[in-house]
VOMI-625140 format. One record per residue: residue number from 0; residue in one letter; x, y, z of N, C-alpha, C in turn. Coordinates in pm, whole numbers. Layout:
residues N
+-----+------+--------+--------+--------+--------+--------+--------+--------+--------+--------+
!  nr ! rest !     nx !     ny !     nz !    cax !    cay !    caz !     cx !     cy !     cz !
+-----+------+--------+--------+--------+--------+--------+--------+--------+--------+--------+
! NUM !    A !      X !      Y !      Z !      X !      Y !      Z !      X !      Y !      Z !
...
+-----+------+--------+--------+--------+--------+--------+--------+--------+--------+--------+
end
This chain:
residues 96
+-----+------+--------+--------+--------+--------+--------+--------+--------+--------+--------+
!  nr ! rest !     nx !     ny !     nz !    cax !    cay !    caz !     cx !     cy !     cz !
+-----+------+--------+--------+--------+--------+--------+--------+--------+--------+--------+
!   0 !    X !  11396 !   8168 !  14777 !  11281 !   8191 !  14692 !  11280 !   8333 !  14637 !
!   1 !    X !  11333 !   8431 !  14693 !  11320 !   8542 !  14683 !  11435 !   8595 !  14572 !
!   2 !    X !  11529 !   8539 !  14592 !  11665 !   8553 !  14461 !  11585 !   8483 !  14313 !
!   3 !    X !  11509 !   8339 !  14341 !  11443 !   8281 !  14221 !  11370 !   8393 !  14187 !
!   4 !    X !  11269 !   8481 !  14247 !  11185 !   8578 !  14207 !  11252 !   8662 !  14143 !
!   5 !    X !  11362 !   8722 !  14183 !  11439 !   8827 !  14178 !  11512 !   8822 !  14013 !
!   6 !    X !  11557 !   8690 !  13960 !  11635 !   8619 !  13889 !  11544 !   8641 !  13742 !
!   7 !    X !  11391 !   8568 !  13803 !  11312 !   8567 !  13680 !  11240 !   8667 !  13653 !
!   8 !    X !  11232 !   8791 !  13778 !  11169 !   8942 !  13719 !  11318 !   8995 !  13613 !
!   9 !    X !  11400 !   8977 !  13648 !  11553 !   9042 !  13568 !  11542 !   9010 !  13437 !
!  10 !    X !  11525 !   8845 !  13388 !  11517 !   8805 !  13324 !  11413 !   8833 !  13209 !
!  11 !    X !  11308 !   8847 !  13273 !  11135 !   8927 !  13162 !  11149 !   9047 !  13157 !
!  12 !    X !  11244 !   9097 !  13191 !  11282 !   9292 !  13152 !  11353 !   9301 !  13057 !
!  13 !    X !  11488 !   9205 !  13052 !  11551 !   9177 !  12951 !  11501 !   9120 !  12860 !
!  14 !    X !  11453 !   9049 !  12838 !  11355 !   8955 !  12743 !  11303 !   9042 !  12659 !
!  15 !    X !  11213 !   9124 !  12726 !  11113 !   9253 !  12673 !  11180 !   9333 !  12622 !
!  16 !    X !  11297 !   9369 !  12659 !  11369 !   9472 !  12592 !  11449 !   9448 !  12467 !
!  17 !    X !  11428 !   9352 !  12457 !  11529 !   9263 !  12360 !  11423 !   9248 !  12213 !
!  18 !    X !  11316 !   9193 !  12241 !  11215 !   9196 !  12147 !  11176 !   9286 !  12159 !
!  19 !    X !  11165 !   9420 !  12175 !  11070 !   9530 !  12155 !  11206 !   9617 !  12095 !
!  20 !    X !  11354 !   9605 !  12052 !  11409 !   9690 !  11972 !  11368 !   9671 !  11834 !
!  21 !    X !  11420 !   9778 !  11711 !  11393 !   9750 !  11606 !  11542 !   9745 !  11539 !
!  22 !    X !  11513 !   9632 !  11518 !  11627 !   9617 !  11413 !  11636 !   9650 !  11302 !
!  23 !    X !  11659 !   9718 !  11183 !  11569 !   9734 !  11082 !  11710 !   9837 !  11023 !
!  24 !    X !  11699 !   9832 !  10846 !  11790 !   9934 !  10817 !  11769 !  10041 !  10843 !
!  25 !    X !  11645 !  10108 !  10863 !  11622 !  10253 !  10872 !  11740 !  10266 !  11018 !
!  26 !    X !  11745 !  10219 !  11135 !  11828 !  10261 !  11225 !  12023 !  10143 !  11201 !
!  27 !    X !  12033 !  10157 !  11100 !  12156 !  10065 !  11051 !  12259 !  10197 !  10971 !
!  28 !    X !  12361 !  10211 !  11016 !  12456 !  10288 !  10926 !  12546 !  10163 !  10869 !
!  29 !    X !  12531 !  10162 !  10755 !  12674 !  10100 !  10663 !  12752 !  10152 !  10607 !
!  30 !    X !  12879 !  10120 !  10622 !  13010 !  10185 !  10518 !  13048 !  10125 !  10414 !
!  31 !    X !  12951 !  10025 !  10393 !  12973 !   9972 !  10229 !  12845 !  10037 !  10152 !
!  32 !    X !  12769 !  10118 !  10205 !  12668 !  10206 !  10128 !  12546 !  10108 !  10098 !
!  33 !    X !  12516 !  10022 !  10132 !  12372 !   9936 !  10133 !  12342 !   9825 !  10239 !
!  34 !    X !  12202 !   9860 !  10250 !  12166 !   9769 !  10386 !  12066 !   9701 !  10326 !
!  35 !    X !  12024 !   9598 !  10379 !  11903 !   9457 !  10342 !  11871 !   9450 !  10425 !
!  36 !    X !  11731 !   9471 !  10483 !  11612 !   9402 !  10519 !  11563 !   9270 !  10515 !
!  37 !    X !  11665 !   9165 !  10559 !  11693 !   9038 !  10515 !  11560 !   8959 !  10538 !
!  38 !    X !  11482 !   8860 !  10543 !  11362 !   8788 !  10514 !  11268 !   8808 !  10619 !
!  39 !    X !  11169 !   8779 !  10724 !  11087 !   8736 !  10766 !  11123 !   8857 !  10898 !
!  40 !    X !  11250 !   8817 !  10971 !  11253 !   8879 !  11066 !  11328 !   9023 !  11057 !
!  41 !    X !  11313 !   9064 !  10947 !  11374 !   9232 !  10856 !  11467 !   9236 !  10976 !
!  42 !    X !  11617 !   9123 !  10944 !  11790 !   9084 !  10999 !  11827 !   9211 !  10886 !
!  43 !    X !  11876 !   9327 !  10940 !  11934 !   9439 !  10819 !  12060 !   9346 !  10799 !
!  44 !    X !  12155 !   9351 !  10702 !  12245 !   9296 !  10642 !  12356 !   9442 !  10549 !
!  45 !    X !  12435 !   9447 !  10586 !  12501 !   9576 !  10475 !  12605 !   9449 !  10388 !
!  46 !    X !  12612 !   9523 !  10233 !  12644 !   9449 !  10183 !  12722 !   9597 !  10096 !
!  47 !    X !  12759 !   9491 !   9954 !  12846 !   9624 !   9878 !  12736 !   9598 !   9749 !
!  48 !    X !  12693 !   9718 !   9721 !  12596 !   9686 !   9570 !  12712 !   9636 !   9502 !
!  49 !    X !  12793 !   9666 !   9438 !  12880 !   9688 !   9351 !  12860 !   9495 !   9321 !
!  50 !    X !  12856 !   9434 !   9439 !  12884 !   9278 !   9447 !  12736 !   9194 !   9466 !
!  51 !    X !  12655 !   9274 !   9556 !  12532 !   9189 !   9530 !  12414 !   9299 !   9521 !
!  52 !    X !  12290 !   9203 !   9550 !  12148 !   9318 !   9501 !  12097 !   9252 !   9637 !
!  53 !    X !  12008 !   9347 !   9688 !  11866 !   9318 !   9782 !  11762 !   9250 !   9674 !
!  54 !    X !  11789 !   9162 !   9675 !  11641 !   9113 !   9552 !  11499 !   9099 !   9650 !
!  55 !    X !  11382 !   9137 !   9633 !  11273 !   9079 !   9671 !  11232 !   8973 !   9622 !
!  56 !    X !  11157 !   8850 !   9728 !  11163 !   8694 !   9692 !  11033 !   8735 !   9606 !
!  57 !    X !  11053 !   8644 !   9476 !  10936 !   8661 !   9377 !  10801 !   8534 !   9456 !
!  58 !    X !  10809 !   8484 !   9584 !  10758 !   8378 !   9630 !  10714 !   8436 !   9705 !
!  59 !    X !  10781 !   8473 !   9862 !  10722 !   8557 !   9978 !  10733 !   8684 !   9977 !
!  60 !    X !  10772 !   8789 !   9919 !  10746 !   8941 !   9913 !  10882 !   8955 !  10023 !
!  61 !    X !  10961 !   8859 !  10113 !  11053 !   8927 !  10157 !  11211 !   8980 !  10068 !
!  62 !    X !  11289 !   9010 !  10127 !  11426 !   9066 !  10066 !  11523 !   8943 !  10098 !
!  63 !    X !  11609 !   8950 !  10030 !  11744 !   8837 !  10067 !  11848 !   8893 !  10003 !
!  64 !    X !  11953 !   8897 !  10026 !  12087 !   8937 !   9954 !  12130 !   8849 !   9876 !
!  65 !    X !  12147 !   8864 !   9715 !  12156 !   8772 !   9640 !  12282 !   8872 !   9554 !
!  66 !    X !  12354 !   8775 !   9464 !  12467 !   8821 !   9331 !  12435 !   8927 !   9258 !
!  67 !    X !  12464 !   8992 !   9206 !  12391 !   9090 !   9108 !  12326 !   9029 !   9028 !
!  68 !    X !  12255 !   9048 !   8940 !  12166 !   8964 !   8867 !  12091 !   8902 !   8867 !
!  69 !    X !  12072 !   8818 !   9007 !  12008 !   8742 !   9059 !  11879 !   8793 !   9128 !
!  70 !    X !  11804 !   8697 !   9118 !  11666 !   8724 !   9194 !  11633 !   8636 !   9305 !
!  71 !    X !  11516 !   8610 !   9397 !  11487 !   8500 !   9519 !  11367 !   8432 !   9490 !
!  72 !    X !  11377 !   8325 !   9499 !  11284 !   8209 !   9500 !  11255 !   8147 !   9641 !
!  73 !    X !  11193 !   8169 !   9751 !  11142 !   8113 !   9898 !  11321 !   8101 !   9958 !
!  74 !    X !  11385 !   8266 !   9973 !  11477 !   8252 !  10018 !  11569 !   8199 !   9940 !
!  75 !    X !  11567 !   8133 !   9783 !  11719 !   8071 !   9748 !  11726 !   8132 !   9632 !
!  76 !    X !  11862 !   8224 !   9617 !  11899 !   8311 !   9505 !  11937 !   8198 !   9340 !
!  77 !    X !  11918 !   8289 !   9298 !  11918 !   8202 !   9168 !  11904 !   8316 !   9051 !
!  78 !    X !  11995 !   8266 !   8897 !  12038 !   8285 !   8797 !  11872 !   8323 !   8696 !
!  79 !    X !  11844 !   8448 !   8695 !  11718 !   8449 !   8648 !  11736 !   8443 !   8472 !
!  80 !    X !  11857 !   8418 !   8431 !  11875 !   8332 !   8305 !  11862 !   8222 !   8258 !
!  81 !    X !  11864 !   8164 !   8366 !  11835 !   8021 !   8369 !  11743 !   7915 !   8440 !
!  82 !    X !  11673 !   8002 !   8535 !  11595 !   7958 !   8628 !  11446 !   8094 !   8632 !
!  83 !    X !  11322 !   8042 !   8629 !  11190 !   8127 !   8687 !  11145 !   8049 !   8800 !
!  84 !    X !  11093 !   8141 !   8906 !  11042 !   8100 !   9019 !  10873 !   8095 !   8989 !
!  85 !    X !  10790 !   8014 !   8998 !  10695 !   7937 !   8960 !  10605 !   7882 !   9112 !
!  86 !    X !  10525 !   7959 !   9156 !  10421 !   7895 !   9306 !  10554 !   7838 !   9422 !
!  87 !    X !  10651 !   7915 !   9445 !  10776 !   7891 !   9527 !  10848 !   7825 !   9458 !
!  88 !    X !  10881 !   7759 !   9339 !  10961 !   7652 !   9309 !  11018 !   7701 !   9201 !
!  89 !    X !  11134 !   7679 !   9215 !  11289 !   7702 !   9085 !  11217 !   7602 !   8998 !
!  90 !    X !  11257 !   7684 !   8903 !  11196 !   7604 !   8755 !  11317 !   7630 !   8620 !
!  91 !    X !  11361 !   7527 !   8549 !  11488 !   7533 !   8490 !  11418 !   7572 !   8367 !
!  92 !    X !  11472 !   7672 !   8293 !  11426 !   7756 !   8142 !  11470 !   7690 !   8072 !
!  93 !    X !  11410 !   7627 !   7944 !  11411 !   7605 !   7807 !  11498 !   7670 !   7744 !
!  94 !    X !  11597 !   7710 !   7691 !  11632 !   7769 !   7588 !  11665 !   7665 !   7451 !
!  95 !    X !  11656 !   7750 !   7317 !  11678 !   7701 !   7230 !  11801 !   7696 !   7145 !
+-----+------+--------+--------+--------+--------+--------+--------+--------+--------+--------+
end
């Protein structure tokens, strides 16, 4: 009984310590020169600008790593030439 005790105090220290780091770009070094603050649970991500953008989702206010050019719709990158994000939802543009 005393190892079970022993097992599951070990276990809620680790636990705690695990959720109480910050993950976050501010403590992230990248050598491709850009970090993302990736959606909900700010997952930093380093990426290469040169190849994609940190877009902020025009839906939830979070970040996602999307193409250059591209913007976020509830997490899904998309061609803002051809697509507006609309109350969360991809919406295909008219052109003439």
């Amino acid at each position: 009984m005393a190892n079970t005790l022993n097992l599951l105090f070990v276990f809620l220290i680790a636990t705690s310590l695990f959720m109480c780091t910050d993950a976050s770009c501010a403590n992230v070094r990248c050598s491709t020169g850009g970090c993302c603050d990736v959606g909900a649970q700010l997952s930093p991500r380093c990426y290469n600008p040169t190849q994609q953008t940190c877009a902020q989702d025009q839906a939830d206010g979070y970040t996602y790593l999307c193409g250059l050019n591209e913007s976020s719709c509830k997490g899904s990158c998309f061609n803002t030439t051809e697509y507006s994000c609309k109350n969360g939802k991809l919406h295909r543009l008219h052109h003439i």
